[in-house]
C-alpha positions in Angstrom: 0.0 0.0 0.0 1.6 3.2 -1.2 1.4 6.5 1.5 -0.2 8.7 -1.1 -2.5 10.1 1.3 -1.2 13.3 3.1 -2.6 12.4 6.2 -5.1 14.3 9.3 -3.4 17.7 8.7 -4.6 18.9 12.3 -1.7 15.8 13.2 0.6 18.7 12.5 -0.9 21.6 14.5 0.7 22.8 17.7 -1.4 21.7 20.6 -2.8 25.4 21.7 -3.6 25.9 17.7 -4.9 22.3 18.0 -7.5 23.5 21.5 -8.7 26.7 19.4 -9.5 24.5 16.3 -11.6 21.8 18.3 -13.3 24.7 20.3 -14.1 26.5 17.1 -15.5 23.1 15.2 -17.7 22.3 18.1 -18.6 25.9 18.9 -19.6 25.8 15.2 -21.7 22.4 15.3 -23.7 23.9 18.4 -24.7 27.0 16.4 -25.8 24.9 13.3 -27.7 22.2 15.5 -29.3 25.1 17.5 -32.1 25.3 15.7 -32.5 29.0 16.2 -32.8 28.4 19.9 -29.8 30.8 21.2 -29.6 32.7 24.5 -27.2 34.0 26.6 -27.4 30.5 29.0 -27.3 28.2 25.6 -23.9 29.9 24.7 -23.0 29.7 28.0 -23.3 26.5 28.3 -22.0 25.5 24.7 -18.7 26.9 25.0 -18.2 25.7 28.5 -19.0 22.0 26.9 -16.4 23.0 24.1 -13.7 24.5 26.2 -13.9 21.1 28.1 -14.1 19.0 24.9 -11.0 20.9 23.4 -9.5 20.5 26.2 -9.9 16.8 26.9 -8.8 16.2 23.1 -5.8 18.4 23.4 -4.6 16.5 26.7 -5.0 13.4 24.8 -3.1 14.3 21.4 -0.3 16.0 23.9 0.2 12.8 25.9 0.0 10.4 22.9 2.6 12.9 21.3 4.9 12.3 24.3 4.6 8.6 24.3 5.8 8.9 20.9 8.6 11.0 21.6 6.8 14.2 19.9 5.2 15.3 16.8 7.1 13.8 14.4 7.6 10.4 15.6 3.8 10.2 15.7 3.0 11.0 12.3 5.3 9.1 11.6 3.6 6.5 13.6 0.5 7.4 11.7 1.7 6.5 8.5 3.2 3.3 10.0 -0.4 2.2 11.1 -2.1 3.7 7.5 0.7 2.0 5.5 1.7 -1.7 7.7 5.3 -0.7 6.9 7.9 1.1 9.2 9.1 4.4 7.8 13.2 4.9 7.0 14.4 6.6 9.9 11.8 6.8 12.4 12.5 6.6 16.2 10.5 3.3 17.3 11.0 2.8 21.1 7.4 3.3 22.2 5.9 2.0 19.4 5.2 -1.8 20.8 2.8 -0.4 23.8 1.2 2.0 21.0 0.4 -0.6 19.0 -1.1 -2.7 22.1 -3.0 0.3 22.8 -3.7 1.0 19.0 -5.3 -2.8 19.1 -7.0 -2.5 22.1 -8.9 0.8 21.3 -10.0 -1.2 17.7 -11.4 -4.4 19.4 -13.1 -1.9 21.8 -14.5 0.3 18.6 -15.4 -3.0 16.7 -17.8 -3.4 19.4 -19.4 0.3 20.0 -19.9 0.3 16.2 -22.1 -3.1 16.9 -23.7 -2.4 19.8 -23.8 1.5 20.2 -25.0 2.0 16.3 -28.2 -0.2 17.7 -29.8 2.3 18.4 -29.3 5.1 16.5 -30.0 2.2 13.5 -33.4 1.7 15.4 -34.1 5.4 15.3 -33.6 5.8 11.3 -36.3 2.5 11.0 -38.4 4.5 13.1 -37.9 7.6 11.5 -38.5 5.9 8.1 -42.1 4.8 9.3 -42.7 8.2 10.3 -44.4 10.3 8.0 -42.6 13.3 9.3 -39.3 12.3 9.0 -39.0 9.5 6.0 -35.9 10.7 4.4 -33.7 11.3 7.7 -34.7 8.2 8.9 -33.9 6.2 5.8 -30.2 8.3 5.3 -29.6 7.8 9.0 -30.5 4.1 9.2 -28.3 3.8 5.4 -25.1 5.4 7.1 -25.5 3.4 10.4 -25.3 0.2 7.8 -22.6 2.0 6.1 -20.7 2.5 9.2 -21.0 -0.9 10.4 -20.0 -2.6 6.7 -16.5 -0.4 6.9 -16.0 -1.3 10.6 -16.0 -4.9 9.5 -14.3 -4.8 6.8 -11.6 -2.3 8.1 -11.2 -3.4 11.2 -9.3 -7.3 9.9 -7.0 -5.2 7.5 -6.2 -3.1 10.0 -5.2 -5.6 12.6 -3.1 -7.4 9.7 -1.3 -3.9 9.3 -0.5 -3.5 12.9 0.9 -7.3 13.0 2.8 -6.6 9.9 4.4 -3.6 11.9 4.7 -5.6 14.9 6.9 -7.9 13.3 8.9 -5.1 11.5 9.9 -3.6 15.0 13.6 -3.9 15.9 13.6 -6.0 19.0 
């Protein structure tokens, strides 16, 4: 598999330039999902809940960064995962535990997408008999099968990647 793909760009962002951009995007998704229903508590309210989620996201990237031994390593350990091959070069000393955590976090997705997709699934049918709200129930019952067709089929190849990296790792 060739790395043609340039990647998450926001991989590359500092993290404070990384907090403002998730603040911004959810900040953003609350005003379009507001439904014309803004106040002074609403706001409130929304960019306290995105001030948190930026936060939370930031702390994450920055400690996964650090595992990794900074931004570079982990894109390069991006690519590593996307591609099943080790980059020239790249510093490798945390990458066993990052790949145990890597295949833990998938076996734990595989089965949110089953289980947790239940029910918005169950919505979209229900939607779908609705008169009201045919359409959005049919798209949002069509991408929760959607989601849960490339979960199973990404999910193997991605395992096989990681193994093929595994085995690639100076010991």
């Amino acid at each position: 598999m060739s790395d043609q793909r340039p990647g998450n760009p926001l991989q590359r962002l500092p993290l404070p330039a990384l907090f403002v951009v998730i603040a911004v995007l959810w900040a953003g998704a609350q005003l379009v999902f507001a439904h014309g229903v803004i106040d002074g508590v609403r706001i409130t309210i929304d960019a306290i809940g995105g001030l948190v989620v930026a936060a939370v996201a930031t702390v994450g990237v920055g400690f996964r960064r650090r595992r990794l031994g900074g931004t570079d390593a982990s894109l390069a350990y991006a690519r590593a995962i996307r591609t099943g091959t080790l980059p020239e070069g790249a510093e490798t000393a945390g990458w066993a535990e990052e790949i145990d955590r890597s295949e833990r976090r998938l076996r734990m997705n595989r089965w949110v997408v089953r289980i947790g997709g239940l029910l918005p699934f169950g919505l979209g049918v229900w939607g779908a008999a609705e008169a009201d709200s045919r359409v959005l129930g049919i798209v949002l019952a069509l991408a929760m099968v959607a989601g849960w067709i490339v979960a199973e089929v990404s999910t193997p190849r991605a395992f096989a990647r990681m193994e093929r990296l595994r085995g690639a790792l100076p010991r």
